[in-house]
N, C-alpha and C positions, 0 to 999 in steps of 0.2 A: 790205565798205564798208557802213557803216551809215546810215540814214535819220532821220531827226529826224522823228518822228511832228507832227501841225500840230494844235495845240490846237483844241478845240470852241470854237466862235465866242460871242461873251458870250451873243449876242441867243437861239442856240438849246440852252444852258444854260436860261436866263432860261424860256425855251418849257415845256422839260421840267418845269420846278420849278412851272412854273403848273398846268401839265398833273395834278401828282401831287397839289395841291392840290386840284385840282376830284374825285380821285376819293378821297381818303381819309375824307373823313366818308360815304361810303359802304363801303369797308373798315369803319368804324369801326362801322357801325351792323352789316355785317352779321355782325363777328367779335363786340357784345355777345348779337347776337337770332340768331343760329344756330351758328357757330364754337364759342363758349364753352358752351352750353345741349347740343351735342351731346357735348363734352367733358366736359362733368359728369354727363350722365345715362351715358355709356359709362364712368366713374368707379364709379358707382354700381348700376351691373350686378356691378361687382366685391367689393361689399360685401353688408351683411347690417344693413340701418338701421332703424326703424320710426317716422323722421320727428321726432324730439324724442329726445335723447340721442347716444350716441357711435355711431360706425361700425366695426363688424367686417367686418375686409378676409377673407372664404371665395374670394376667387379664382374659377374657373367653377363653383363648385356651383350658382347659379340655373341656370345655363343648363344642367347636367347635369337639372338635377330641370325643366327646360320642357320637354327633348326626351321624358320622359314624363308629361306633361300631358295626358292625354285631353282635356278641358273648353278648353285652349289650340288645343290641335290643331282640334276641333270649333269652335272660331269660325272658325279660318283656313278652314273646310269652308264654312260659314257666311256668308261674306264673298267665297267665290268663287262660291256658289252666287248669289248675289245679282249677283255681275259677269259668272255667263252669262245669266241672264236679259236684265240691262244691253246685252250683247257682241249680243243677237240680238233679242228683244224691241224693247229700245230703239231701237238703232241702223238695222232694219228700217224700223221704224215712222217715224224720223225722215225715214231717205233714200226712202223712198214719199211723203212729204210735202209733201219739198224739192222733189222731181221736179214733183211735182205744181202745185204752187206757182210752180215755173219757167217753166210754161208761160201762155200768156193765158187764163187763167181769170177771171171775175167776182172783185171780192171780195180778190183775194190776198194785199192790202195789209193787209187788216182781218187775214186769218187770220194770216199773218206775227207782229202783236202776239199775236194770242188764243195761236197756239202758245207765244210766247216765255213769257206769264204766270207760268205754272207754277215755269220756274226761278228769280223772282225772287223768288218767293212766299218766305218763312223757312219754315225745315222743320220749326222748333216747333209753327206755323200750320199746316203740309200735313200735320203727323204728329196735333194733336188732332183737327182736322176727319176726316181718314180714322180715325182712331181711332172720332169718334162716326157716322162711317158704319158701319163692321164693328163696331159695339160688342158685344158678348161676352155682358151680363150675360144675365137671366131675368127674366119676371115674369108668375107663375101657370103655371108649368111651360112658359111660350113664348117662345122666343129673342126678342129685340128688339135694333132697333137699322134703322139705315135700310136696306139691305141686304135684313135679313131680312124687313121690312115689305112691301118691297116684292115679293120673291119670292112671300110670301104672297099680295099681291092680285092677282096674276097667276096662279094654281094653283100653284104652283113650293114650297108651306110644305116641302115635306119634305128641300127642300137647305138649307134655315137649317140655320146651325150659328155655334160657337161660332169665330169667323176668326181670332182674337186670343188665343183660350185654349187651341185644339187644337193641339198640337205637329205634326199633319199639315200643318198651311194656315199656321201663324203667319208663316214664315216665306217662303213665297210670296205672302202680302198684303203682306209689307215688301218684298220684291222686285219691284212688281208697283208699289205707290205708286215705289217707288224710280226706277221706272223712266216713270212718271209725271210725275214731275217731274223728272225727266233729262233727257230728250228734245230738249226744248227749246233745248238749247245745241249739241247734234248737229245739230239742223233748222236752226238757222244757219247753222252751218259748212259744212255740206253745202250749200245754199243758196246760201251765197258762190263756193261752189267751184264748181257749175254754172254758174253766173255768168258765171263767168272763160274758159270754154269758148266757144271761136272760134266763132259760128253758121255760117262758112263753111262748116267742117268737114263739118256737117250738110247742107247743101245740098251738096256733091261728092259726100255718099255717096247722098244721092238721084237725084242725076245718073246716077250705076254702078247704080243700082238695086237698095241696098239697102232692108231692112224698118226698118222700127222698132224692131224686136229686133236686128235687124242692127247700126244703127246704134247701138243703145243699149252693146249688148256691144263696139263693135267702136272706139266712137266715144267715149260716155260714162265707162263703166268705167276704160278704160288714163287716161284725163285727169282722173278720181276717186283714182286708186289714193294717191298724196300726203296730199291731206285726209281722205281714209279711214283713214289708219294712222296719223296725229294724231287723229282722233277713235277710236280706238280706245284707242289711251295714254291718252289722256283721260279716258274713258269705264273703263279698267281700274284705274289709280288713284284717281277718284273715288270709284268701286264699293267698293273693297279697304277704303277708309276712312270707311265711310259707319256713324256708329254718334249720330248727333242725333235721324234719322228714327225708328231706334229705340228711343232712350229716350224718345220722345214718344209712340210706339206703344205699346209695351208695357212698357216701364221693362225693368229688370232682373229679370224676375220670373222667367220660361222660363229659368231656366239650363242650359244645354246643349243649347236645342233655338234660343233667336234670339240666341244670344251672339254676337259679332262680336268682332276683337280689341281694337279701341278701349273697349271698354266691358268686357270682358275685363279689361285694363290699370289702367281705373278702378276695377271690383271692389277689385283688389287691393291699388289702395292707399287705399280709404274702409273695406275692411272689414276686412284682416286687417293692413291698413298697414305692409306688405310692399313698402317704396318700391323696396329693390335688385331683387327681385323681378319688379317692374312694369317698370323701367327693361329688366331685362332681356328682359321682352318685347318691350320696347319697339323694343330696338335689333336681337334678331331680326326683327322685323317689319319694320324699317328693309332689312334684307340680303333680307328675299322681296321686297318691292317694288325695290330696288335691283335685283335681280338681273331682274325679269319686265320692269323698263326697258331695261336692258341690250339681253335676247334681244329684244323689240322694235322696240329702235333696228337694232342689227343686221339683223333681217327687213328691216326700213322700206326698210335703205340697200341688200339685195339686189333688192329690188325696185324701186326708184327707176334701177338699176344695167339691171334687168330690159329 
């Protein structure tokens, strides 16, 4: 015996048709401005272009000729070195900060903004100015630059050096502002997150008689652990993709000692305008970050699980 299915009712037709209406000019905007842009650059991995003229489909020879890329590999080197700095550096410094700040101290409200500054600063601005602090040049056989002026009036002349031009240091003063102006947005988050922490808690573990360390590990940490592993993704993929601060610092000059993949990417297609090339960096670059979200997300959720 068969049943007579009962039609959907006009009004919640009517519903759904409004419903698909309110989200399709955002389908629409985000299938022209990322849908279609990753489409044609994973297109163009497959080719052989140099920007004006026809396109030679070579199939995977870019990405055969990336996986031996010294100078490619070396930024990815480049870019994570900069995101352990960020990973410990940074994020140290922010959540000593945040703690700090959490509690009633004079003042907190003021440091709050002065912290936040830095990230809102443009990093063209944060990269000239620390540029003409570490400035590099010479004049009369003696480093200059504020940095080195200053070491000097304090007896310290003989660590001047060249911070911007030595392939020892270049790349931990970019690490180093980087993480400078990072922070900022960690010391938030962190911030908010203590926040959100029940004071009760604290008061019962003083009751049992714990320490301060006690309570910090025992109390703070397990109710950080969340915000912590969002500022950590955060903090990793910022880091990975950080090549502004760079070209403000030192341009492209250090090849292969402060190349990053971004600016990697752009080499390739201002100079030898090797767009399939680029692309195909591009879109590896896309599968490391893809994949360090991934294993990330996964941790986050074993620990949340925790």
């Amino acid at each position: 015996m068969t049943t007579a299915t009962t039609p959907k009712p006009k009004k919640d037709m009517k519903s759904m048709a409004e419903n698909y209406l309110f989200i399709i000019p955002a389908v629409v905007i985000f299938s022209i401005f990322y849908i279609y842009p990753f489409y044609d650059i994973l297109n163009l991995s497959l080719h052989e272009w140099k920007g004006i003229g026809p396109k030679i489909f070579v199939g995977f020879r870019n990405f055969q000729e990336l996986m031996v890329d010294k100078i490619w590999w070396k930024s990815i080197w480049n870019a994570t070195y900069i995101t352990l700095w960020a990973l410990t550096f940074q994020n140290v410094l922010a959540f000593m900060l945040a703690l700090a700040c959490d509690r009633e101290i004079r003042f907190k409200k003021f440091y709050r903004v002065v912290f936040f500054i830095p990230p809102v600063l443009s990093q063209v601005v944060v990269g000239l100015i620390w540029r003409w602090i570490l400035y590099a040049g010479q004049q009369d056989g003696q480093h200059i630059g504020l940095l080195n002026h200053f070491l000097s009036q304090i007896g310290l002349s003989h660590l001047a050096n060249n911070w911007l031009s030595d392939p020892k240091t270049a790349l931990t003063m970019i690490a180093i502002v980087h993480c400078w102006q990072g922070f900022g947005w960690g010391f938030i988050m962190l911030l908010a997150g203590l926040q959100t922490i029940d004071k009760q808690l604290y008061e019962a573990a003083k009751v049992d008689g714990a320490s301060s360390w006690s309570q910090f590990w025992n109390v703070t940490m397990p109710m950080m652990v969340p915000v912590m592993l969002v500022v950590v993704i955060l903090t990793v993929l910022g880091a990975m993709q950080a090549f502004i601060l760079v070209l403000s610092m030192v341009g492209q000059g250090l090849v292969f000692h402060t190349e990053v993949p971004v600016t990697r990417i752009l080499a390739a297609m201002q100079g030898t305008k090797q767009f399939g090339y680029a692309c195909a960096m591009g879109v590896n670059f896309a599968i490391i970050l893809i994949a360090v979200s991934t294993i990330m997300k996964l941790f986050s959720n074993k620990m949340k699980q925790a």
